[in-house]
C-alpha positions in Angstrom: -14.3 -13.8 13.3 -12.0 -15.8 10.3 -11.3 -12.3 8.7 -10.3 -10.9 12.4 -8.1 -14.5 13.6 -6.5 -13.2 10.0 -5.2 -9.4 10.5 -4.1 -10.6 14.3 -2.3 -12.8 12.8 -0.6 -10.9 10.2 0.1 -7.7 12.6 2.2 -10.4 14.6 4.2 -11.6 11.1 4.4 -7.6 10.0 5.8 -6.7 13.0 8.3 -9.5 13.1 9.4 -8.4 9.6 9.6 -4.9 10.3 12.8 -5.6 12.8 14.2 -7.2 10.6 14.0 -4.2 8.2 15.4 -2.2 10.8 18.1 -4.3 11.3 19.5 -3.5 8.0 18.5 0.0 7.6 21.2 2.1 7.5 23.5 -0.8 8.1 27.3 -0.4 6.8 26.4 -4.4 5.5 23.2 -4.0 3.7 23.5 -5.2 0.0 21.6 -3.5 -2.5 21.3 -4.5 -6.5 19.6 -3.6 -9.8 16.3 -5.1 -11.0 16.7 -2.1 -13.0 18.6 0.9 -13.8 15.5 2.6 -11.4 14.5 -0.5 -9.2 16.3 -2.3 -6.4 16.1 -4.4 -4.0 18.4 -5.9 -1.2 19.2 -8.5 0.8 16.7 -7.5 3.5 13.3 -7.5 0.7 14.7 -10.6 0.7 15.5 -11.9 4.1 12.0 -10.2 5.0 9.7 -11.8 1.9 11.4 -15.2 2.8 10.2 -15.1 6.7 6.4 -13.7 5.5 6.3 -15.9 3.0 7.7 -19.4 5.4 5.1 -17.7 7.7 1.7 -17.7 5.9 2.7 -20.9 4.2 2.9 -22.7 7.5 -0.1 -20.9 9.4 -2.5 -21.1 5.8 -1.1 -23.9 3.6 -3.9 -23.6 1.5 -3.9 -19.9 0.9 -2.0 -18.6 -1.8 0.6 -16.4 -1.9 1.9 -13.5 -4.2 4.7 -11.5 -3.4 6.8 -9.0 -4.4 10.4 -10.6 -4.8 8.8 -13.8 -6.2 7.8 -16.0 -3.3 4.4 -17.3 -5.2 2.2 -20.1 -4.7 -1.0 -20.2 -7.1 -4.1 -23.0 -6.2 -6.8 -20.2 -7.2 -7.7 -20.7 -3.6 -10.2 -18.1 -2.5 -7.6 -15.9 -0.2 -4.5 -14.5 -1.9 -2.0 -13.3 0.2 -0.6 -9.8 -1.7 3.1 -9.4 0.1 5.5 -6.8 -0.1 8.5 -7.0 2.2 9.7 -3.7 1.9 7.6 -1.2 0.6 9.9 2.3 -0.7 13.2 0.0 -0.9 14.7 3.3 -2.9 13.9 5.4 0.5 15.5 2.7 2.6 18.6 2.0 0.6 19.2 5.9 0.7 18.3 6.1 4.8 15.5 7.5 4.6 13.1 7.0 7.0 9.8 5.8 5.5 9.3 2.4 4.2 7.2 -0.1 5.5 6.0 -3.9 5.5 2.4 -4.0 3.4 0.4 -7.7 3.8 -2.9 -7.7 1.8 -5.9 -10.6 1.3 -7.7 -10.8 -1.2 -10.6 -12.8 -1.7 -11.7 -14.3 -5.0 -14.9 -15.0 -4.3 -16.0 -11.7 -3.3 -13.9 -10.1 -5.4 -12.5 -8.0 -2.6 -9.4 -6.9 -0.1 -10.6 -8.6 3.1 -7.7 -8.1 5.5 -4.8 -5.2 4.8 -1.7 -4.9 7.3 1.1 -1.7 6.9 3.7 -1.6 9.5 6.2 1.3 9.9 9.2 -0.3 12.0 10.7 3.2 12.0 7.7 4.9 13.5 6.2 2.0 15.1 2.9 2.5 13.4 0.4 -0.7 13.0 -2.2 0.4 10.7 -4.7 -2.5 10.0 -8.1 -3.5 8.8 -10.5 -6.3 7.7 -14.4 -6.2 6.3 -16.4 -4.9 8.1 -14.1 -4.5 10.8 -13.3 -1.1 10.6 -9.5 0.6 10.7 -6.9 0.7 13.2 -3.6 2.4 14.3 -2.0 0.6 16.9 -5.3 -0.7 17.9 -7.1 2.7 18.2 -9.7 3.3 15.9 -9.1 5.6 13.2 -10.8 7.8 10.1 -10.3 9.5 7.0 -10.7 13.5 7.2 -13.4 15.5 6.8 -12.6 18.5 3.9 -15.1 18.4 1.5 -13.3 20.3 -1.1 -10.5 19.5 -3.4 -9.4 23.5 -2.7 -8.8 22.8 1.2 -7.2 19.0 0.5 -3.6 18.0 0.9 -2.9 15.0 -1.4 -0.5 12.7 -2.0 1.1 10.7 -4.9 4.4 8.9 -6.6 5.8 8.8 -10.2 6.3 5.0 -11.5 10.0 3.3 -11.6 9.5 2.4 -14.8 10.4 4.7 -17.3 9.3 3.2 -20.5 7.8 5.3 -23.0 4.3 3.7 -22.7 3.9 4.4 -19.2 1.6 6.0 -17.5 4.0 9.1 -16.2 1.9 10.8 -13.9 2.8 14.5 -15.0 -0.4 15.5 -16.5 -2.4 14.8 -13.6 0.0 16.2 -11.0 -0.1 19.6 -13.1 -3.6 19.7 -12.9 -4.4 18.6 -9.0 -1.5 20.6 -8.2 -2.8 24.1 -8.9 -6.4 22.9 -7.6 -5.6 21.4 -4.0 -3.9 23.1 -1.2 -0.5 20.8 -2.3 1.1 17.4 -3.2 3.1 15.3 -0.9 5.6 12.2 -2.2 6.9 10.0 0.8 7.5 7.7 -1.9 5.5 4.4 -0.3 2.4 3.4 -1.8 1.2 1.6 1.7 2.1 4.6 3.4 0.2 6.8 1.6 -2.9 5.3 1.9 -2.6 4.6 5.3 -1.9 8.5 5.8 -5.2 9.1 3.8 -7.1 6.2 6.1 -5.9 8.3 9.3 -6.4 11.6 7.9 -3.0 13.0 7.0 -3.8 13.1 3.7 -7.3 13.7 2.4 -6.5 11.7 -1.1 -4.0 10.0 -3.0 -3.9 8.8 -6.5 -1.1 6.9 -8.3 -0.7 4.9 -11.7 1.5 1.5 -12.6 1.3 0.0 -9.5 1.3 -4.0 -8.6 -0.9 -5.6 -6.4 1.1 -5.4 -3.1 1.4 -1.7 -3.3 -1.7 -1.3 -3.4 -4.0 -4.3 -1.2 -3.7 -3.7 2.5 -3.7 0.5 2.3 -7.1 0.1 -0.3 -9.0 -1.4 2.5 -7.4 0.4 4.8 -8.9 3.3 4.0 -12.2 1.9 2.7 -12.9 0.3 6.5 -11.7 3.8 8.0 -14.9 5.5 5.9 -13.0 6.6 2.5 -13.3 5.9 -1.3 -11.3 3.8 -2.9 -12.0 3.4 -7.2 -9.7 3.2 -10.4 -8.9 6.8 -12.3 -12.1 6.2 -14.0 -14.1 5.8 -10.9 -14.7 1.6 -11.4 -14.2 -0.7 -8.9 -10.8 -1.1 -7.4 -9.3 -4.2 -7.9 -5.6 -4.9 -7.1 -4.8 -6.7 -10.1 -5.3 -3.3 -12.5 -2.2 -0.9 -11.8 -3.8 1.8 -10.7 -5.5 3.6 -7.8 -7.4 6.8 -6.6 -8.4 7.0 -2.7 -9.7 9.8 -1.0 -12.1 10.3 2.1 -15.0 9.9 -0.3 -16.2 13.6 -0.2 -13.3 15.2 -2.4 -13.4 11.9 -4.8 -15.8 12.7 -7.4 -13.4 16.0 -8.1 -10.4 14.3 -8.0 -11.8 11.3 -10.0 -12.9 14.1 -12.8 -9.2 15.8 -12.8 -7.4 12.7 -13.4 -10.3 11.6 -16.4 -10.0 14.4 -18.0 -5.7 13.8 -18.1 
């Protein structure tokens, strides 16, 4: 009942945050800057970590808490609370009209995502899970697909921000899924994506150089709504290692072999 008093609690907080993403979006006032010469952020990441992060603090005081815009409190407690604000700032700084709110526990004991919240204020879509607990969309159970070949699959991906040399650029394996699948999407939002995979928009989804809060709440997400979620190399997931491969579970071993062999 813990893990479920939990994802209640941080659908409420997601959905508190998400207006006030769509009070700037698109606003003549909204301020954006440069981590970057490919990364930003504005003042609503921040105005939106800084309520989720006052939030958790106040209802778990000893959780801890790892966010995107660096709101961090570290007690190697057993929950960590993986937070991004504002998931695909780049769409929302340029108006575009998928971005989303992404809240993620992790436990350190079991070495697993126990509770993963998306909210997409623009589409009013609650997607949320917790062990064991199966997946939601504004409350109604949901799934992952059910194509059991790579051939039939629509799948979905994103190219990392950062553009040093050693990163991981993503090319190789998009030229060889590409061919093999019947397309690639790019909504450019982690969370999004793998909620789209959980409900069965998208039968996989694969991406490298990722951090933790792109990638906690969709992973279980999609596990608790019946899919697969591994590293490139098939391991077990974990959110601290940048990257991720999630699929309903029956296209995964194919995918999982085109993106090893990269």
């Amino acid at each position: 009942m813990f893990m479920e008093d939990i994802r209640h609690f941080a659908e409420a907080i997601a959905k508190e945050a998400g207006g006030i993403l769509l009070s700037g979006f698109r606003a003549h006032d909204t301020q954006i800057s440069y981590k970057s010469a490919t990364d930003i952020v504005t003042n609503i990441d921040k105005e939106s970590e800084e309520f989720l992060v006052a939030e958790v603090a106040k209802k778990f005081p000893r959780h801890d808490i790892i966010a995107e815009e660096g709101g961090e409190r570290n007690s190697k407690s057993d929950l960590v609370w993986y937070i991004d604000p504002l998931d695909a700032t780049n769409n929302f700084a340029h108006g575009i009209p998928f971005f989303c709110v992404s809240l993620g526990v992790f436990s350190r004991r079991l070495q697993k995502v126990v509770v993963g919240v998306v909210y997409d204020p623009v589409h009013n879509e609650l997607f949320s899970a917790h062990h064991k607990g199966g997946a939601y969309l504004n409350g109604v159970p949901i799934h992952v697909s059910k194509i059991e070949h790579l051939i039939g699959s629509l799948l979905a991906t994103g190219f990392p921000v950062n553009r040093s040399s050693e990163c991981k650029d993503n090319l190789e394996e998009f030229s060889k899924l590409a061919p093999v699948s019947m397309g690639i999407r790019r909504i450019g939002s982690a969370a999004l994506d793998l909620c789209y995979t959980a409900c069965g928009r998208f039968d996989g989804y694969w991406e490298p150089e990722l951090k933790p809060w792109d990638m906690a709440a969709g992973a279980v997400i999609v596990e608790e709504a019946g899919g697969t979620v591994t590293r490139y190399n098939g391991g077990l997931f974990v959110p601290e290692y940048p990257e991720i491969v999630a699929t309903n579970g029956r296209i995964h071993e194919e995918v999982v072999r085109y993106i090893a062999n990269s």
